[in-house]
ZASE-985214 format. One line per field, with one value per residue (C-alpha): residue in one letter; residue number from 0; z, y, x. Coordinates in nm, 3 decimals. Layout:
N
r <- A | ...
k <- NUM | ...
c3 <- Z | ...
c2 <- Y | ...
c1 <- X | ...
END
This chain:
456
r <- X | X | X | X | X | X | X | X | X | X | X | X | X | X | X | X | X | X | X | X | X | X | X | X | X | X | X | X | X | X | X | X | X | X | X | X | X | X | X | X | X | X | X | X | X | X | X | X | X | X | X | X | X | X | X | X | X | X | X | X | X | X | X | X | X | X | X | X | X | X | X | X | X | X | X | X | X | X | X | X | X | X | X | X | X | X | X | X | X | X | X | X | X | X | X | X | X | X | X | X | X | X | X | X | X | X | X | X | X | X | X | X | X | X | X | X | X | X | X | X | X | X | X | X | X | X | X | X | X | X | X | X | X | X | X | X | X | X | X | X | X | X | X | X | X | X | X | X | X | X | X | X | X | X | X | X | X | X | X | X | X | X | X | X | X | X | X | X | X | X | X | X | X | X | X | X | X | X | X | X | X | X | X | X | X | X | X | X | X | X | X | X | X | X | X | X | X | X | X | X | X | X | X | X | X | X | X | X | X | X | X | X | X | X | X | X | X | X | X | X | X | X | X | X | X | X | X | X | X | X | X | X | X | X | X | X | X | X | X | X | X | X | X | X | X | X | X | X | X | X | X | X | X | X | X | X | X | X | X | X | X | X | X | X | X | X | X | X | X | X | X | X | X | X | X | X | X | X | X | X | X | X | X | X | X | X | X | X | X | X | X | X | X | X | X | X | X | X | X | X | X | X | X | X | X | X | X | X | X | X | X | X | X | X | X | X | X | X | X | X | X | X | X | X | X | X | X | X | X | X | X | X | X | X | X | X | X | X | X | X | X | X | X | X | X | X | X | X | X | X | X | X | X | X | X | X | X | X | X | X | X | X | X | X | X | X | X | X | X | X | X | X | X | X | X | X | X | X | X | X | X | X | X | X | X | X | X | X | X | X | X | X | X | X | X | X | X | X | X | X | X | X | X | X | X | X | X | X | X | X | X | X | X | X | X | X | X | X | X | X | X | X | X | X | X | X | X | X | X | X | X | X | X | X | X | X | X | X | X | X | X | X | X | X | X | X | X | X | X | X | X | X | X | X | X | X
k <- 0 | 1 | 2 | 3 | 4 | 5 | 6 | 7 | 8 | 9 | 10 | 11 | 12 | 13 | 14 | 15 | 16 | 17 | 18 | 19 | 20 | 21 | 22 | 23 | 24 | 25 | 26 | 27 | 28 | 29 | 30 | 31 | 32 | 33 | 34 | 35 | 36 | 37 | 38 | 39 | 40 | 41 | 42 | 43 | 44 | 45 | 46 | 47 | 48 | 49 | 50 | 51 | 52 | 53 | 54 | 55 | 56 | 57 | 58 | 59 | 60 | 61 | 62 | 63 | 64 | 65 | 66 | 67 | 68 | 69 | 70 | 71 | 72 | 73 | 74 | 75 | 76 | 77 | 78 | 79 | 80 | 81 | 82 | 83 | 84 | 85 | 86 | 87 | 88 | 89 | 90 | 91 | 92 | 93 | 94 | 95 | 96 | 97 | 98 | 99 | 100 | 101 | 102 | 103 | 104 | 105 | 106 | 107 | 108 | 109 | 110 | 111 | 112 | 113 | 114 | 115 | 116 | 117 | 118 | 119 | 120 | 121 | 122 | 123 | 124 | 125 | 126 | 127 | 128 | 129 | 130 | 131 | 132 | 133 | 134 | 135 | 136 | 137 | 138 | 139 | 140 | 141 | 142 | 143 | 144 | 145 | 146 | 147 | 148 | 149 | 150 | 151 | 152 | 153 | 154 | 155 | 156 | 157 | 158 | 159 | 160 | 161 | 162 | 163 | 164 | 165 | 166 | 167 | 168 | 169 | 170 | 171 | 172 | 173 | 174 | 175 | 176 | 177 | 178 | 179 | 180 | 181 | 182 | 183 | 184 | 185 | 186 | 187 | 188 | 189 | 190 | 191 | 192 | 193 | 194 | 195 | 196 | 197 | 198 | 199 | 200 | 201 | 202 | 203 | 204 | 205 | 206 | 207 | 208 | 209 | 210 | 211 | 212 | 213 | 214 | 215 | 216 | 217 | 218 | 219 | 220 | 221 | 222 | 223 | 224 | 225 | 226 | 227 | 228 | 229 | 230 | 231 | 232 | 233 | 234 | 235 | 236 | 237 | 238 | 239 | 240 | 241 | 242 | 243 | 244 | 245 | 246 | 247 | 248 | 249 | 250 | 251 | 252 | 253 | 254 | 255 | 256 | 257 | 258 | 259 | 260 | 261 | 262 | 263 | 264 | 265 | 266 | 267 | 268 | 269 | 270 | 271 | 272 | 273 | 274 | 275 | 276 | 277 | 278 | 279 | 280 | 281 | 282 | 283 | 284 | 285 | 286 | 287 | 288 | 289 | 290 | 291 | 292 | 293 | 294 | 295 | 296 | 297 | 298 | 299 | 300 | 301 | 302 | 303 | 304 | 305 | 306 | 307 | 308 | 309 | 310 | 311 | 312 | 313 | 314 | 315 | 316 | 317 | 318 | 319 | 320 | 321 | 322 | 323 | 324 | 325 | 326 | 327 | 328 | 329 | 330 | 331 | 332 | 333 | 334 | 335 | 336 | 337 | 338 | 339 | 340 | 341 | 342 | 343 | 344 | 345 | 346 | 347 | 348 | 349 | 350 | 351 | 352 | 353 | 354 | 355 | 356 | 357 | 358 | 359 | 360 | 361 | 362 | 363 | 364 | 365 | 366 | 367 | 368 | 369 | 370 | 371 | 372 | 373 | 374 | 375 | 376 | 377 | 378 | 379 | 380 | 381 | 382 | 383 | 384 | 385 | 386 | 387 | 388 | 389 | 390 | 391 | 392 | 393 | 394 | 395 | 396 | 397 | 398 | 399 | 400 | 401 | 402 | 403 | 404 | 405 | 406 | 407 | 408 | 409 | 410 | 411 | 412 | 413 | 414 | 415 | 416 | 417 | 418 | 419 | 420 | 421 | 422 | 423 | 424 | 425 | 426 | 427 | 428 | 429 | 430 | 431 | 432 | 433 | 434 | 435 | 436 | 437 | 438 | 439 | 440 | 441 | 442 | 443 | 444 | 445 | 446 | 447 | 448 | 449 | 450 | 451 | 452 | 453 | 454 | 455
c3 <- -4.793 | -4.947 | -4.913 | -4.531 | -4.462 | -4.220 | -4.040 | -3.698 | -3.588 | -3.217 | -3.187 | -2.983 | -3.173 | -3.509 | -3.847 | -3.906 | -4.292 | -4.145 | -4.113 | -4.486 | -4.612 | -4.416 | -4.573 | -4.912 | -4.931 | -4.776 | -5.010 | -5.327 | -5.197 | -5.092 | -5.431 | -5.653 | -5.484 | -5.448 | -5.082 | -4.785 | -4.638 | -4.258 | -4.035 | -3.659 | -3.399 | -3.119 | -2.849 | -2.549 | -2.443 | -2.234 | -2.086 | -2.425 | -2.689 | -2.817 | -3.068 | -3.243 | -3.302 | -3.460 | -3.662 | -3.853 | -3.945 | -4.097 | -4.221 | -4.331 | -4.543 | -4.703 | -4.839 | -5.011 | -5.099 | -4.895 | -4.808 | -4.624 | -4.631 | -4.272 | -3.984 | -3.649 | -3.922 | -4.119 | -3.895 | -4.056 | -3.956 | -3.704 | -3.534 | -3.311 | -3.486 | -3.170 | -2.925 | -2.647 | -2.716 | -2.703 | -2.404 | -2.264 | -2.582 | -2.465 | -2.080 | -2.161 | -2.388 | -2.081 | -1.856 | -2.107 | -2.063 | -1.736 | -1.732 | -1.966 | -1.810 | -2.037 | -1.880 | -1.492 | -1.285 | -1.161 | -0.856 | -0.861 | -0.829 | -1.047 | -0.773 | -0.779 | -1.148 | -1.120 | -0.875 | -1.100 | -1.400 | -1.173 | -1.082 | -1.411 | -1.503 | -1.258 | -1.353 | -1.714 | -1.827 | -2.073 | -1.819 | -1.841 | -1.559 | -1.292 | -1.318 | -0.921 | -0.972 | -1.114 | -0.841 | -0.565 | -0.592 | -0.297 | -0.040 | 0.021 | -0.250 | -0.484 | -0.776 | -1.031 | -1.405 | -1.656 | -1.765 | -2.103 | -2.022 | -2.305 | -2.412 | -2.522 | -2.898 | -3.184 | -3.359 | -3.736 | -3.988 | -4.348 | -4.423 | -4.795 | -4.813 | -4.588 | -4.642 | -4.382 | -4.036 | -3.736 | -3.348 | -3.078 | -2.828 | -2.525 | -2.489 | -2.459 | -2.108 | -2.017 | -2.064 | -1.995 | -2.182 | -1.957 | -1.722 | -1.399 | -1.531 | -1.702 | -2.026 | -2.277 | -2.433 | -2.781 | -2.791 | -2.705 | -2.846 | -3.199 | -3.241 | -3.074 | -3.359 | -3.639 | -3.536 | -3.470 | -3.766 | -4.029 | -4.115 | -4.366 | -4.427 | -4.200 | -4.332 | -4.132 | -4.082 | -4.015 | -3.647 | -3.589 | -3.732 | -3.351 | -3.177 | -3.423 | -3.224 | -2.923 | -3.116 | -3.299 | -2.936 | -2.872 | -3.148 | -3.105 | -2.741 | -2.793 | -3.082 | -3.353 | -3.755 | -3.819 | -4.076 | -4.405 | -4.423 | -4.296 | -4.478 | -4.279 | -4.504 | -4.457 | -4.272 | -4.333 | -4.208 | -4.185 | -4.425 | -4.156 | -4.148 | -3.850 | -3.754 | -3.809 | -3.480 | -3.467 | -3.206 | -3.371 | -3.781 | -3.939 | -4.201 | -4.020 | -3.964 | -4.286 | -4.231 | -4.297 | -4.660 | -4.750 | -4.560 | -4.799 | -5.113 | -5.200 | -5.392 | -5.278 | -5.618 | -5.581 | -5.185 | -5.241 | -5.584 | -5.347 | -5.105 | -5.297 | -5.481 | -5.056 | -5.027 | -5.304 | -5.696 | -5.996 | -6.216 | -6.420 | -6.475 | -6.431 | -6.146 | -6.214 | -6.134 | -6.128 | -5.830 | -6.135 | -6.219 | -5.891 | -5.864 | -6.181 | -6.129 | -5.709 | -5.602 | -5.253 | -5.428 | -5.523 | -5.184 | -5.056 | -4.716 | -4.590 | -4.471 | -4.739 | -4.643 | -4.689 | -4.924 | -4.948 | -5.315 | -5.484 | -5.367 | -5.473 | -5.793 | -5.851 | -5.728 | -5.943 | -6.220 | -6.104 | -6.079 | -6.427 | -6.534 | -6.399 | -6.652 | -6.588 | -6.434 | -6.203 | -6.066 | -6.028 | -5.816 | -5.607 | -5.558 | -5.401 | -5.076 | -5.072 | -5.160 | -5.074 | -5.088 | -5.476 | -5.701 | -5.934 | -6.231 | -6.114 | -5.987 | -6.350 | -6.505 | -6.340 | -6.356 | -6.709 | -6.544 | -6.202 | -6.336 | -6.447 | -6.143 | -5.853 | -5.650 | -5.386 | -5.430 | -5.128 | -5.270 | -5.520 | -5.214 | -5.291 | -5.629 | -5.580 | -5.227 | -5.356 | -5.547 | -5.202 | -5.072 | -5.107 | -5.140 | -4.995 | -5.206 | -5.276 | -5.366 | -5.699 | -5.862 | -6.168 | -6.406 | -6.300 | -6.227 | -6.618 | -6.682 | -6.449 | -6.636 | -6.947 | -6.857 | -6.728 | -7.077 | -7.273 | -7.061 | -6.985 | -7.328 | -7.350 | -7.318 | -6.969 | -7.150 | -7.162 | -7.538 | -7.548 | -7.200 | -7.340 | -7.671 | -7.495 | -7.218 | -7.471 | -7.713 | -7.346 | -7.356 | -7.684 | -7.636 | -7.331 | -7.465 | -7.105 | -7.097 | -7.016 | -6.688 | -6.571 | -6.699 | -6.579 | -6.174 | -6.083 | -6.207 | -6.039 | -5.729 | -5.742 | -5.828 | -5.626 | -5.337 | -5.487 | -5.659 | -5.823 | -5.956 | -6.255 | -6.544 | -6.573 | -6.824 | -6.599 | -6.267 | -6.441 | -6.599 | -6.258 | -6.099 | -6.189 | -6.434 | -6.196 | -5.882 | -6.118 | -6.230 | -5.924 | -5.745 | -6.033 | -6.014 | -5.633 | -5.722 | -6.022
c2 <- -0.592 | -0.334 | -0.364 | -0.199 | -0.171 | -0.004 | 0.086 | 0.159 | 0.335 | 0.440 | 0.810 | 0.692 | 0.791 | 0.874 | 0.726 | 0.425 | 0.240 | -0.045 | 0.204 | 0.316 | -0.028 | -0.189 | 0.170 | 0.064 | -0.296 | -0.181 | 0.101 | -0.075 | -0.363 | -0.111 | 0.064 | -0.207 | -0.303 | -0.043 | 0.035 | 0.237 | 0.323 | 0.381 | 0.521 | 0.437 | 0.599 | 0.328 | 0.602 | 0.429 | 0.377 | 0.726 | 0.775 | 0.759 | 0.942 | 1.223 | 1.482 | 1.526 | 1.187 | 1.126 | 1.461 | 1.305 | 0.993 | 1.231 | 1.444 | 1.129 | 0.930 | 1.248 | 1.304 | 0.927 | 0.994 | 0.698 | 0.902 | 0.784 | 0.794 | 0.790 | 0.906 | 1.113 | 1.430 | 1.374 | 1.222 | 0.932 | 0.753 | 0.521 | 0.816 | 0.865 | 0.736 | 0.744 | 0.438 | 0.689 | 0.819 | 0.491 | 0.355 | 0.401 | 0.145 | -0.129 | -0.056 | -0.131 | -0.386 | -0.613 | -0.533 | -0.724 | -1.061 | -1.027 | -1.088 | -1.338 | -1.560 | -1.549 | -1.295 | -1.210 | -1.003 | -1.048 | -0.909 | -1.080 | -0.828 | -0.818 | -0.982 | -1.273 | -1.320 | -1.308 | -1.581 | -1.794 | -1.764 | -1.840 | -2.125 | -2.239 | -2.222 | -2.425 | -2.689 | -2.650 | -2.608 | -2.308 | -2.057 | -2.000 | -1.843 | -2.072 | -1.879 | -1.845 | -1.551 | -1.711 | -1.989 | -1.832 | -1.486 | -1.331 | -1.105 | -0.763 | -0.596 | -0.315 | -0.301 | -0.520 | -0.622 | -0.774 | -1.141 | -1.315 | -1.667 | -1.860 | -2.123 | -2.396 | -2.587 | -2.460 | -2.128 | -2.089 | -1.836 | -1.766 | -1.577 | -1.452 | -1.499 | -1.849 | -1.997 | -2.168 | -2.128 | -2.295 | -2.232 | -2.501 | -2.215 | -2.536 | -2.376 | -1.949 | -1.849 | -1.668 | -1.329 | -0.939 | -0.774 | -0.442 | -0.318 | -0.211 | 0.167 | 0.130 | 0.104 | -0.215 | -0.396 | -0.429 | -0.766 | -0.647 | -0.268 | -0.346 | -0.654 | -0.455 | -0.142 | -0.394 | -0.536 | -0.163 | -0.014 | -0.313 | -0.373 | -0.632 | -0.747 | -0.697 | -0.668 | -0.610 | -0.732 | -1.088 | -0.992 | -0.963 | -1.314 | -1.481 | -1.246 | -1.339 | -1.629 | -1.418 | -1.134 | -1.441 | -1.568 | -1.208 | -1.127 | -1.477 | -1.397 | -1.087 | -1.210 | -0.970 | -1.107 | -1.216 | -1.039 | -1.201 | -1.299 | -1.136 | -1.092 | -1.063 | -0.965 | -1.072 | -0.799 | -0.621 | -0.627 | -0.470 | -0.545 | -0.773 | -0.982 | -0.837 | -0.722 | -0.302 | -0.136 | 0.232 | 0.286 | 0.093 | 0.130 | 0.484 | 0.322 | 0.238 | 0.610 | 0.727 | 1.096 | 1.031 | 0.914 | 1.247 | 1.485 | 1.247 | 1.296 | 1.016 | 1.051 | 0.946 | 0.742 | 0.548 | 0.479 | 0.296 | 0.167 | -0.009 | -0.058 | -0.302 | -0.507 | -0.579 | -0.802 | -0.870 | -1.041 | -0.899 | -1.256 | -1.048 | -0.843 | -0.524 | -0.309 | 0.037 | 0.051 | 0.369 | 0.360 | 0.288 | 0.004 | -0.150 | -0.108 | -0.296 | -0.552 | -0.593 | -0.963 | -1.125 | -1.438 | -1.305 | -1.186 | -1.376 | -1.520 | -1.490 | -1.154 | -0.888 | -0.727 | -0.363 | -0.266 | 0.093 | 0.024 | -0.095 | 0.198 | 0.448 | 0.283 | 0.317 | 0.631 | 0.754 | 0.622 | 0.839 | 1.100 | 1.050 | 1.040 | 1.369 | 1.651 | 1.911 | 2.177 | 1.907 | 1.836 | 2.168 | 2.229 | 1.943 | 2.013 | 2.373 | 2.249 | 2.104 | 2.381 | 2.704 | 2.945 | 2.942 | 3.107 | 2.847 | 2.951 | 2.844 | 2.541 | 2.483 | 2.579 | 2.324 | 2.053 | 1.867 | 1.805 | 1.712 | 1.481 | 1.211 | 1.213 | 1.196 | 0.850 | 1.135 | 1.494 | 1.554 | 1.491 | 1.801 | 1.979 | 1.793 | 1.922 | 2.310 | 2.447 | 2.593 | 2.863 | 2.985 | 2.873 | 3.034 | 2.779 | 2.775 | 2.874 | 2.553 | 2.652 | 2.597 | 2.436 | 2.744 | 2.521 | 2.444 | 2.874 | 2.892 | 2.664 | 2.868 | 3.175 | 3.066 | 2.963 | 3.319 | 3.459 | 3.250 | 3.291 | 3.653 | 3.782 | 3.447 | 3.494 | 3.323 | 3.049 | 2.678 | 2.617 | 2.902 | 2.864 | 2.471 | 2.582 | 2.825 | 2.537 | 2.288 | 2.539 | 2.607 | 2.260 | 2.210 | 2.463 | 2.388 | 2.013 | 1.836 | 1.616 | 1.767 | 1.590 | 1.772 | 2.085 | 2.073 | 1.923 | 2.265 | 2.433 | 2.202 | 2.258 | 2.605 | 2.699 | 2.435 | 2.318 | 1.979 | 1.667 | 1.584 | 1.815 | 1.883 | 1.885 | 2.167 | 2.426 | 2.385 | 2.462 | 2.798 | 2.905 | 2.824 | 3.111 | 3.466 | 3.517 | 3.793 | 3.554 | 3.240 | 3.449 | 3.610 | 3.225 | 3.181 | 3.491 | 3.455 | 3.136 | 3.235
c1 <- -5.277 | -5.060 | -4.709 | -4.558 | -4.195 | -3.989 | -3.694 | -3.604 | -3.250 | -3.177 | -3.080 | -2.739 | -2.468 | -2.382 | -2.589 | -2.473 | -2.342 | -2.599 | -2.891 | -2.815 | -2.786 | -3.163 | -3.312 | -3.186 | -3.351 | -3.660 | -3.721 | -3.615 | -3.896 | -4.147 | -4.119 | -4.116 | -4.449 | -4.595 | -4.595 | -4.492 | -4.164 | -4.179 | -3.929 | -3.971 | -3.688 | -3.643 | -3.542 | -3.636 | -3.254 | -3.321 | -2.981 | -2.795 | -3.022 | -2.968 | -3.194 | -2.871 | -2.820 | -3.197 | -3.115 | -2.849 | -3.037 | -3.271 | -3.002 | -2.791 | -3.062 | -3.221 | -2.856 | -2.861 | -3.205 | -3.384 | -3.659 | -3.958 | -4.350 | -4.426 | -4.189 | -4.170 | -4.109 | -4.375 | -4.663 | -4.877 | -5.199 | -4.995 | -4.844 | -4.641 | -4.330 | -4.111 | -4.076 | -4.085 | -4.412 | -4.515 | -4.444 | -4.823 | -4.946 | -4.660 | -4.752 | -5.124 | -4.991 | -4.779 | -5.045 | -5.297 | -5.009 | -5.038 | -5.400 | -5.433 | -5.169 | -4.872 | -4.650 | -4.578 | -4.402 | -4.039 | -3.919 | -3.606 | -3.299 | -2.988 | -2.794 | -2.996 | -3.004 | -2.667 | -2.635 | -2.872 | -2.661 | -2.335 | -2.519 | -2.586 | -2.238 | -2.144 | -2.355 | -2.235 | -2.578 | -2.750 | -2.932 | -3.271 | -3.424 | -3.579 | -3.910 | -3.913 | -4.120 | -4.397 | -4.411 | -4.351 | -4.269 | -4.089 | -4.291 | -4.259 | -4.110 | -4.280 | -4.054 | -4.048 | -3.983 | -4.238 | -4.141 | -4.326 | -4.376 | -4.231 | -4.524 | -4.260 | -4.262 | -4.132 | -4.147 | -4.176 | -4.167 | -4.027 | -3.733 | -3.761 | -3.369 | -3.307 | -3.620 | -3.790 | -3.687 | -3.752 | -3.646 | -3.720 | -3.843 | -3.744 | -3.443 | -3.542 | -3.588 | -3.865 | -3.733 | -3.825 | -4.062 | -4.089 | -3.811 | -3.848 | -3.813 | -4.146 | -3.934 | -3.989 | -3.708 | -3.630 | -3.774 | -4.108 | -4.148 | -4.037 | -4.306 | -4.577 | -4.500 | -4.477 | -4.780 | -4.991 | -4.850 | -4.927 | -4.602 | -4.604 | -4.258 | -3.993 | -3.616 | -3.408 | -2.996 | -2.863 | -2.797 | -3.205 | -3.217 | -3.225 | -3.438 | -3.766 | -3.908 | -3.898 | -4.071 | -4.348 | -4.402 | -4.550 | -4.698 | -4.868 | -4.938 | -5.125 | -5.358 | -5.238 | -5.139 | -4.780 | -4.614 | -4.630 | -4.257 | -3.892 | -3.609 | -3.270 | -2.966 | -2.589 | -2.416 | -2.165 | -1.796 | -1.484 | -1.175 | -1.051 | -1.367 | -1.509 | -1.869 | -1.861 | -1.869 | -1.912 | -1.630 | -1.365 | -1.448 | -1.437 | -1.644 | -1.930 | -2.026 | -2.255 | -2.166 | -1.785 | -1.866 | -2.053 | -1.762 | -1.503 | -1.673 | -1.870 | -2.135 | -2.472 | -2.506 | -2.175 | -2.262 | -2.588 | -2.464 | -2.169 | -2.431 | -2.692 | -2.333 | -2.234 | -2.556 | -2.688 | -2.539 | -2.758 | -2.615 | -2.473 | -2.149 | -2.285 | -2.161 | -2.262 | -2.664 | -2.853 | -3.126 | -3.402 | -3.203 | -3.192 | -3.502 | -3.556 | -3.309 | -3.351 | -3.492 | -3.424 | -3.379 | -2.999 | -2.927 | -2.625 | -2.595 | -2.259 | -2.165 | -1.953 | -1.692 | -1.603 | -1.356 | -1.214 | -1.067 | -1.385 | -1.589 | -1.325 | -1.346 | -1.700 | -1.711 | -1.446 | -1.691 | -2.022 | -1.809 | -1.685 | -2.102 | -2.144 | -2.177 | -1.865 | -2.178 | -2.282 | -1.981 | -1.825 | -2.174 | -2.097 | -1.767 | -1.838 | -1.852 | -1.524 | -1.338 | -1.519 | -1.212 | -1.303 | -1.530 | -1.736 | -1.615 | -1.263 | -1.377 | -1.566 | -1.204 | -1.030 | -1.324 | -1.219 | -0.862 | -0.998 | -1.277 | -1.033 | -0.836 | -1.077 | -1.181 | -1.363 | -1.497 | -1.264 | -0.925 | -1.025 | -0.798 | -0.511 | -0.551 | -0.628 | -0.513 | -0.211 | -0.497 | -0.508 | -0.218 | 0.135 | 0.391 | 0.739 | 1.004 | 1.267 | 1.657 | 1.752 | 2.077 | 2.162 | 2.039 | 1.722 | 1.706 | 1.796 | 1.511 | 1.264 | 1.387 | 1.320 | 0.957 | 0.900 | 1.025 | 0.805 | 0.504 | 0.513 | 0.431 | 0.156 | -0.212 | -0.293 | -0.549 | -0.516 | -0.377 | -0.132 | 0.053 | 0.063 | 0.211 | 0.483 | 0.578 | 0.629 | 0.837 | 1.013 | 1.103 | 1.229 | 1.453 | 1.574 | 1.636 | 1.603 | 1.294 | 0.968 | 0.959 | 1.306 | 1.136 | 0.837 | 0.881 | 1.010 | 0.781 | 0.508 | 0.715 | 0.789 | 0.410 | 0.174 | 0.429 | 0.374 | 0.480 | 0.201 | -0.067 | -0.299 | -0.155 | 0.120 | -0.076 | -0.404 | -0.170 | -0.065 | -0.395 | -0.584 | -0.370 | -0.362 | -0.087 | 0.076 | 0.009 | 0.234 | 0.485 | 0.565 | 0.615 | 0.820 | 1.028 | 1.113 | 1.319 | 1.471
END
């Protein structure tokens, strides 16, 4: 059978670094092989999803260039491609349990589930539910929940990472399949899709790794193929060794990495390195050569955690790759008070200096800008003064202000640091800045001179 993979986001809340990371392994497997990329939107959490929020999953992997074969966008011969236009298939699906004998209905209420687990605690022992429901169901009631009976034994599969697993299924509850909205859980919707859609290797993160045997059991239960094998990679975690959670990590939102400047490159370059060792010492990988290079059986098993300096690095290295045109186009959108052929003026300084496209702002506001105007000691005014003479009669290009600061300098004979910080100052409001001839021939010679002149 050809080669199936997919992922499945929930529209409820921003795109997440995790999304961007499953996408990544399962289209670097599904291309290798040949196969198909699927994208499936679990929406059936109905009070928090949002269109928005499946937008910018769209939006977000489009812009790191995971795109997909099949999808709710695109249609594909197992449409539809969103959980909630499902729900009839997993209705007709829990209603088939029912008959056969391996799933019931529950009518117990939340407050006496609640009393059960209490109960369990008490007795210091795990809870599983007592399965009153299927032995003598209470009378009366009309609203109810859909329970799988668990069968007992073992469940085993093969994770293409950890090997063999096995889960002594003893000790899992019977547990809901359908809530008593008409809605099916996790457990039971994402097993039922696999299984429908001919999904043929499942990869999916480390946090997925427990909820398998509940997801065999049913795929078991309702006669339909396994698939071939899963693959659950290490997650990843925050700098302090924590799981990423979208309401206390910045970094776990994928949107943030574009609005900072990353480039899509450097973000799924970092990406594969935060699972995955190529046995080599090679850190830079074009998409091509991750593709080339990609195997599970160097995916690590511990989870990697994120590191702010390392992915500044390399993307201060794709940006460095980028041809001057290229990244003057890409940095448009970060500073759109300028004209490209500024920006392309100012790209050879900027291009050594940037970890992010974003901190090009740092670099270039004061084009647009006016600075304050510092008091100067008279002779640091001299100096000023002197730097207007020179430069007045100069021709406002790179090489000739350069020539006419340094002879400026020399005749000045103060360092060219102490000659050149007020100027810095007095032109961009800042201590740091391109170099000094690129901060005058970036401005209009009038525009420098007259920032000059009001100090001196």
């Amino acid at each position: 059978m050809s080669v199936r993979v997919r992922i499945a986001p929930s529209p409820t809340g921003f795109a997440h670094l995790g999304t961007a990371s499953t996408a990544l392994y399962n289209v670097l497997f599904a291309r290798k092989e040949g196969g198909t990329f699927v994208l499936r939107v679990d929406d059936t959490d109905t009070e928090r999803n949002r269109p928005e929020y499946e937008a910018l999953i769209y939006e977000s992997l489009r812009w790191l260039g995971l795109d997909w074969d099949e999808g709710p966008d695109k249609g594909g011969p197992y449409a539809p491609y969103r959980q909630s236009e499902r729900v009839d298939l997993y209705r007709q699906e829990a209603a088939r349990l029912i008959k056969d004998g391996k799933a019931y209905r529950c009518y117990c209420t939340p407050e006496e589930l609640e009393a059960e687990r209490k109960q369990a605690q008490l007795e210091k022992r795990p809870y599983r539910y007592s399965r009153r429901c299927l032995k003598n169901p209470p009378e009366g009631r009309s609203v109810f929940a859909v329970r799988f009976q668990v069968p007992g034994g073992e469940v085993r599969f093969t994770d293409m990472i950890r090997g063999e697993m096995k889960f002594d299924t003893d000790l899992i509850g019977d547990f809901i399949v359908m809530k008593s909205d008409g809605y099916p859980v996790y457990q039971f919707a994402s097993p039922v899709d696999d299984a429908v859609m001919k999904i043929t290797h499942v990869i999916r993160g480390e946090e997925h790794l427990s909820n398998t045997p509940y997801q065999l059991m049913l795929i078991d239960a309702l006669g339909y193929d396994r698939p071939q094998a899963y693959a659950h990679m290490p997650l990843i975690l925050a700098a302090d060794g924590s799981k990423l959670s979208k309401r206390k990590h910045p970094e776990a939102n994928l949107i943030l990495f574009r609005d900072r400047g990353y480039l899509p490159e450097a973000l799924l370059n970092y990406l594969a390195l935060l699972g995955w060792n190529p046995g080599t010492t090679q850190e830079i990988f074009t998409f091509e050569e991750l593709l080339e290079s990609f195997s599970f059986d160097r995916v690590q098993h511990a989870g990697a955690r994120f590191d702010w300096e390392k992915l500044d690095w390399l993307n201060g290295e794709w940006i460095r790759r980028l041809s001057d045109e290229e990244l003057a186009i890409r940095l448009q959108a970060f500073v759109p008070e300028l004209d490209l052929e500024t920006i392309r003026r100012a790209v050879p300084a900027l291009k050594t200096r940037l970890p992010r496209l974003a901190q090009a702002v740092d670099y270039l506001d004061y084009l647009w800008k006016d600075p304050s105007t510092p008091a100067l000691d008279p002779e640091t005014a001299q100096r000023v003064r002197s730097a207007i003479e020179v430069l007045r009669e100069t021709q406002w290009e790179l090489e000739p202000i350069e020539s006419a600061l340094e002879k400026a300098v020399e005749q000045s004979g103060v360092s060219k640091g102490k000659f050149y910080n007020p100027l810095r100052d007095l032109l961009t409001g800042k201590k740091v800045s391109l170099p000094i001839h690129y901060a005058f021939a970036l401005l209009p010679k009038d525009v420098a001179l007259s920032r000059l002149e009001r100090a001196a």
